[in-house]
VEXZAPA-977837 format. One line per 5 residues: for each residue x, y, z of C-alpha. Coordinates in steps of 0.02 Angstrom, whole numbers. Example, Ala and Ser with C-alpha at 12.3 -4.5 7.8 and 13.67 -1.06 7.14 Angstrom:
615,-225,390; 684,-53,357;
This chain:
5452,6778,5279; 5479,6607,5371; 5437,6462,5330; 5289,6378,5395; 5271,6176,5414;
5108,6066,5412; 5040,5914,5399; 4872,5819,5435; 4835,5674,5529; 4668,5595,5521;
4557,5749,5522; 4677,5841,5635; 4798,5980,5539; 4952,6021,5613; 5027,6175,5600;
5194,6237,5655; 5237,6429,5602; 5424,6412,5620; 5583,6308,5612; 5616,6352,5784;
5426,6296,5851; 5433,6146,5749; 5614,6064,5823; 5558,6139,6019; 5392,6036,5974;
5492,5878,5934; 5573,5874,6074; 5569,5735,6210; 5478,5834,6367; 5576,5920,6506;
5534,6048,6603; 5642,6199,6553; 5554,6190,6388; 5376,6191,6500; 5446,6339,6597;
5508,6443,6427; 5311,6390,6369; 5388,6298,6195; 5339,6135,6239; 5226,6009,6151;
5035,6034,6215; 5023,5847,6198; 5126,5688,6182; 5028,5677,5999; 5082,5865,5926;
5266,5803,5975; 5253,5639,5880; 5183,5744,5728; 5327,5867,5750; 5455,5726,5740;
5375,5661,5593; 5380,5829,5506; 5543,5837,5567; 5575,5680,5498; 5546,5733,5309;
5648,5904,5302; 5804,5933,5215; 5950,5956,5321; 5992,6087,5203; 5860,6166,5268;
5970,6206,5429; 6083,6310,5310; 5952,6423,5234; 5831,6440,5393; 5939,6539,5528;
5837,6486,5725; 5934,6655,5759; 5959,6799,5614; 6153,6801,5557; 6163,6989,5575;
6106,6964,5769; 6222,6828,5828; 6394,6780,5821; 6370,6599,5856; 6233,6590,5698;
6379,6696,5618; 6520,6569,5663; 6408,6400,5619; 6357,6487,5433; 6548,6557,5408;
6638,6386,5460; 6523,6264,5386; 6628,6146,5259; 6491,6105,5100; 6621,6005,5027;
6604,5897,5192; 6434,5919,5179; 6411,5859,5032; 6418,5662,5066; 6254,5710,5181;
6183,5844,5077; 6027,5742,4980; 5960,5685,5150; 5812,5724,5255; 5827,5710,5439;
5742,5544,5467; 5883,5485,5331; 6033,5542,5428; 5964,5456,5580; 5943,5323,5486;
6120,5321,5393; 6211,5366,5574; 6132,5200,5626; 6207,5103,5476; 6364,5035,5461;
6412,5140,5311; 6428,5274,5452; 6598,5194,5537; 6687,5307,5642; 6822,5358,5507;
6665,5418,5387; 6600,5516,5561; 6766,5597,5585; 6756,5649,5381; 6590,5733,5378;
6568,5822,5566; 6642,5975,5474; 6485,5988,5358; 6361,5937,5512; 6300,6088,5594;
6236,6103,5774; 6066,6131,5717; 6049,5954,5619; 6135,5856,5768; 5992,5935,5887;
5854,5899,5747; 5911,5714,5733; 5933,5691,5891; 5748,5715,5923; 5713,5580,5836;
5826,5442,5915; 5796,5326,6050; 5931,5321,6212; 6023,5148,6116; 6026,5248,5964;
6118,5410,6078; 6231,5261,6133; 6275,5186,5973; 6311,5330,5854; 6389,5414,6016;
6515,5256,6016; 6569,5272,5859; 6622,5445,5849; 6779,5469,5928; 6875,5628,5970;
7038,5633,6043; 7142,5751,6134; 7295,5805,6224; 7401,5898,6338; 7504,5804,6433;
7423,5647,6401; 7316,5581,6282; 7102,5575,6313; 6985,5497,6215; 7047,5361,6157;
6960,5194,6145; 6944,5068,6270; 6982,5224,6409; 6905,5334,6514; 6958,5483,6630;
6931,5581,6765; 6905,5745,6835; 6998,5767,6997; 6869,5897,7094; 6941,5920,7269;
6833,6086,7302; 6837,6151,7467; 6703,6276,7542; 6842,6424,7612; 6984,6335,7466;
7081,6271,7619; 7257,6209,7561; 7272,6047,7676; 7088,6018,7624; 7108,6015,7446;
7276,5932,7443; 7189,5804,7564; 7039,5762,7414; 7188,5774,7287; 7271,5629,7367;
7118,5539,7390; 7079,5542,7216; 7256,5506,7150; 7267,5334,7271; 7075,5281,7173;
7167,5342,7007; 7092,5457,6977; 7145,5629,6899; 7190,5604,6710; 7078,5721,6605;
7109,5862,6743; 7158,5922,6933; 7010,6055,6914; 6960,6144,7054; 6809,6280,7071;
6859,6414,7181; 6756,6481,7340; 6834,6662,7321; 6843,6678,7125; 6970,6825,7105;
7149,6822,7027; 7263,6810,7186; 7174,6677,7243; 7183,6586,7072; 7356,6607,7064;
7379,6546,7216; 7274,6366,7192; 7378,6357,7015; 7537,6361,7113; 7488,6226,7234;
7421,6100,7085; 7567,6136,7005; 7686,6088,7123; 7591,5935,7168; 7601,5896,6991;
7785,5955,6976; 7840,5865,7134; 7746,5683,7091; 7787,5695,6896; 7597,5663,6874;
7532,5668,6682; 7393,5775,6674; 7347,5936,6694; 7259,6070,6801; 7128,6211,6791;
7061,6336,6924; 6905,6340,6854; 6906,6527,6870; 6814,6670,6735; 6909,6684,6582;
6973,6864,6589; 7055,6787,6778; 7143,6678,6690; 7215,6783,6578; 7252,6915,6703;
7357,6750,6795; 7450,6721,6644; 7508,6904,6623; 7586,6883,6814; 7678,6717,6761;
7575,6593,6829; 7580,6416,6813; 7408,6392,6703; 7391,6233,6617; 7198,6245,6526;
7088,6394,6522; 6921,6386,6578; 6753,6463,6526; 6575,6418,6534; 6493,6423,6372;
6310,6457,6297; 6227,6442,6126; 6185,6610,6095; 6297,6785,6099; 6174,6844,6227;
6202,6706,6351; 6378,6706,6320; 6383,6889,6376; 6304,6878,6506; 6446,6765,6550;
6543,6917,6517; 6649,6852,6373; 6636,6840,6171; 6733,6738,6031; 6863,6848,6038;
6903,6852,6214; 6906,6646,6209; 7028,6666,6054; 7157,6789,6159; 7136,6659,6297;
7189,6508,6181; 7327,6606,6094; 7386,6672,6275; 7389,6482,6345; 7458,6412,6200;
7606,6530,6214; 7649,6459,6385; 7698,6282,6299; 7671,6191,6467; 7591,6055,6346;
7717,5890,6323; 7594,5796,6206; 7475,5913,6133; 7443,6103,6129; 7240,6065,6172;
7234,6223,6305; 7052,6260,6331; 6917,6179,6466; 6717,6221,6433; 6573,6183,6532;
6414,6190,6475; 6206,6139,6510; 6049,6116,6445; 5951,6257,6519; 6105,6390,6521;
6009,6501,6391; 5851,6499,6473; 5910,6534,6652; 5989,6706,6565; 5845,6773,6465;
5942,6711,6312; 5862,6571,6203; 5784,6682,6066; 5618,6519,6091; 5708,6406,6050;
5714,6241,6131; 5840,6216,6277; 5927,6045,6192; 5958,6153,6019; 6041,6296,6135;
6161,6204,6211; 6195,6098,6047; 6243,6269,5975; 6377,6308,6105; 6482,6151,6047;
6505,6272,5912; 6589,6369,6013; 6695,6223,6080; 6744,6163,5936; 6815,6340,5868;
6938,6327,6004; 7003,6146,5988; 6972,6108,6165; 7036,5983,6261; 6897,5959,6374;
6719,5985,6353; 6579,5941,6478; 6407,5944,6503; 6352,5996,6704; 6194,5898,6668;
6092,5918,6817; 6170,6058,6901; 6078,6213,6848; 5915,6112,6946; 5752,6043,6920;
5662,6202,6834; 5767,6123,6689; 5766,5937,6711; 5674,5894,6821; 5682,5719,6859;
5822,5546,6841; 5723,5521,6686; 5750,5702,6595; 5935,5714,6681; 5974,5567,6580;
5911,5590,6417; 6000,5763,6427; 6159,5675,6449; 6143,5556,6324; 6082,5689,6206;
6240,5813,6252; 6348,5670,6245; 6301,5615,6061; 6285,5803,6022; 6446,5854,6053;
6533,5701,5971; 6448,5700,5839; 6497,5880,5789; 6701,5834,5855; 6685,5906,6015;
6790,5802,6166; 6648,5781,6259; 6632,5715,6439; 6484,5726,6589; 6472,5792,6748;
6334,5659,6785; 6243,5770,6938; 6076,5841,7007; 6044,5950,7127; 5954,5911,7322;
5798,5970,7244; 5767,5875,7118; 5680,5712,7085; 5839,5626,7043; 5953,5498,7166;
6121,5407,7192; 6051,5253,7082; 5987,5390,6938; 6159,5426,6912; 6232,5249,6936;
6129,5234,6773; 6187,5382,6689; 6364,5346,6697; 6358,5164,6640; 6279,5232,6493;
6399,5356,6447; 6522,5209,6496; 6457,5107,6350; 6439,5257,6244; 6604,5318,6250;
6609,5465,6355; 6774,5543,6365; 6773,5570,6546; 6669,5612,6706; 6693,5668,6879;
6780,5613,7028; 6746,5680,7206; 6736,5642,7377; 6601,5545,7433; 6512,5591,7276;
6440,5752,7398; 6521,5941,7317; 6540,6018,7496; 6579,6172,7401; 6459,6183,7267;
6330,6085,7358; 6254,5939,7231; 6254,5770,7221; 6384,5686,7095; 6511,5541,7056;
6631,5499,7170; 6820,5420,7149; 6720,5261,7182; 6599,5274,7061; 6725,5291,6918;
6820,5155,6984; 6664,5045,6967; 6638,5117,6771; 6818,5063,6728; 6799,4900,6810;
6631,4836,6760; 6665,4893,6554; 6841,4841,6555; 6885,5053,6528; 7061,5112,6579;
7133,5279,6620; 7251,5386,6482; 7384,5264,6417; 7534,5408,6516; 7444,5404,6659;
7388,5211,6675; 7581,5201,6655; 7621,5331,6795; 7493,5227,6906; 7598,5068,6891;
7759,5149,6914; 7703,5250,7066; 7624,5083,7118; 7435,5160,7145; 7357,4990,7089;
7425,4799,7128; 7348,4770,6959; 7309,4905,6832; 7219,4812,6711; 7109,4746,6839;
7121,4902,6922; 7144,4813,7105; 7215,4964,7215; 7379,4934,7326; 7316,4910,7499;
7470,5018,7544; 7500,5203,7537; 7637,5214,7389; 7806,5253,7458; 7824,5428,7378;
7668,5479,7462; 7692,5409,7629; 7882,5476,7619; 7779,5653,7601; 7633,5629,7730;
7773,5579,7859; 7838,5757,7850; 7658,5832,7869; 7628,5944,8036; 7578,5849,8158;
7423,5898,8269; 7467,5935,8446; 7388,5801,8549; 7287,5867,8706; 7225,5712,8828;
7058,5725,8918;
């Protein structure tokens, strides 16, 4: 039978019927968890739920499955991979004690690397109910996670970038136009990724083949991604082509995940299949996931549980695979989800500290969608405090406007301005391919050449010129 928690205030007695109730309860209020009907009824029953919160065991989380073991693979992979010796540093503490201890000094980032293999996603979510946005910043500083492919990310003091040059109809000149764009700003480091309009295996192949020979041709380190279904990919690697990282989106539940059309296994053939290709010069980190609060609950596949302690489950998933890039679309799937600047950015800060916490590379896709209550200046916000937090990387586009995907997110600009105003710098290989390729005057003031560098202007020379037809 399951467990039932309870506690009285004044002459009020609280009463929460399972451990799945009790952590939706506790959590801050957004509106996928008012749409899936697990929500606090007031801002007083979610106090009381973070208080009971507050007093369990976090070993609790080991013996009280939110989804049965025999009916999930993801419960199945967090019980089966779960390190007690690890654990056992943090295994005498309640959850209001690990907050409290991840806010301590004890808790340096060399202690955080030791334990994340005892911490399980379900504790991160349940402590992370109870913490503030500076504690999400703090604790999120201090654990650090670092990866690599052809350069290095994560590493302290930097931050990268996704290079998104989407197109609406994948138009070659259009993308390699953005590509350029974003390389002058410096953009580019953690990835080239692009999302294609026609998502099929020719023309995945064929978007692979024109990264790679920018990347070939300009000796740029980093890597790329078509940002293509997983079973694509591995369909491109079997005809030889050029991929660099794998891609899937990822949920917290087998359900969602299949719905997706993909399980564990399928993501391990991808890894092993990438891996094989040794493109990798630094690292052998071959595997890209996106994920978002909200995923779960958009497929029909959050069991009741809460939509924060879903998508801290699929880091799980992430970090079976070793990734080299995770990141959190945080206001993409819309405001049925979160609805507002307010809820997009506690999401953020939650995902951000969730993922680190439990070793996962994580970075942000700090977004929202034309329909929600969210603006430019809610996501100025958001990304200076991931900035100070640590994030491993966010997005760069265009004008900050997806013309393909059609939200609102950061532009080449706006990372600029993160790396500028917190003193952040790109990867260490490709701040150095930056300076040699003359993209900044400066590089560690990041003041950009007011010239087109040679070895591009030596290539847009030879472009196909318009003809010109007078009026």
């Amino acid at each position: 039978m399951a467990q039932t928690f309870q506690t009285t205030v004044g002459s009020h007695h609280y009463r929460f019927k399972s451990l799945a109730e009790l952590m939706a309860k506790a959590t801050p209020a957004r509106s996928g968890d008012r749409l899936a009907g697990v929500i606090a009824d007031s801002a007083e029953e979610r106090v009381v739920a973070q208080m009971v919160l507050a007093e369990l065991p976090l070993t609790t989380f080991l013996n009280d499955a939110l989804i049965p073991y025999e009916h999930d693979e993801i419960t199945r992979l967090i019980i089966d991979d779960h390190d007690a010796e690890a654990f056992a540093p943090l295994r005498h503490l309640t959850v209001g004690d690990f907050r409290n201890w991840l806010l301590s000094d004890q808790a340096t980032s060399e202690v955080l690397t030791a334990v994340r293999p005892g911490i399980t996603p379900e504790m991160a979510a349940a402590v992370s109910k109870l913490m503030r946005n500076q504690d999400l910043i703090l604790v999120g500083r201090k654990c650090r996670v670092t990866t690599a492919f052809r350069n290095t990310i994560g590493l302290p003091g930097r931050l990268s970038t996704r290079l998104q040059p989407n197109h609406p109809t994948d138009d070659v000149t259009g993308i390699a136009a953005s590509i350029l764009d974003g390389l002058l700003y410096g953009s580019g480091d953690a990835v080239i990724g692009i999302n294609p309009a026609t998502d099929n295996v020719a023309q995945s192949v064929k978007l692979m083949r024109l990264m790679d020979d920018v990347i070939q041709k300009y000796q740029i380190p980093t890597q790329s991604c078509v940002l293509t279904h997983v079973t694509n990919t591995l369909e491109a690697i079997e005809q030889g082509a050029p991929v660099d990282l794998v891609f899937q989106s990822i949920g917290g539940t087998e359900a969602t995940n299949r719905s997706f059309g993909f399980d564990l296994n399928t993501l391990a053939e991808a890894e092993a299949a990438a891996q094989s290709l040794n493109r990798g010069t630094v690292g052998r980190n071959v595997m890209y996931f996106e994920t978002g609060q909200g995923s779960s609950l958009s497929a029909d596949a959050h069991h009741g549980l809460d939509q924060q302690t879903c998508e801290a489950r699929a880091y799980a998933v992430a970090r079976k695979f070793s990734p080299l890039l995770v990141n959190t679309v945080v206001g993409f799937i819309g405001p049925e989800y979160l609805f507002d600047g307010k809820e997009i950015t506690r999401a953020g800060l939650e995902d951000h500290f969730c993922g680190k916490l439990l070793g996962v590379p994580m970075g942000c896709d700090v977004c929202y969608t034309n329909h929600a209550e969210a603006d430019q200046n809610d996501m100025d916000n958001l990304l200076t405090l991931l900035g100070v937090a640590g994030c491993n990387f966010v997005m760069g586009i265009p004008g900050s406007d997806d013309i393909m995907l059609n939200y609102q997110t950061t532009s080449f600009h706006d990372a600029l301005y993160a790396r500028r105003v917190l003193g952040l710098k790109a990867a260490p290989e490709f701040e150095r391919w930056l300076d040699e390729m003359q993209i900044f005057n400066d590089v560690k003031t990041h003041k950009l050449n007011d010239q087109v560098p040679a070895a591009f202007a030596n290539s847009l020379r030879h472009l196909p010129r318009e003809p010109r037809h007078d009026v």
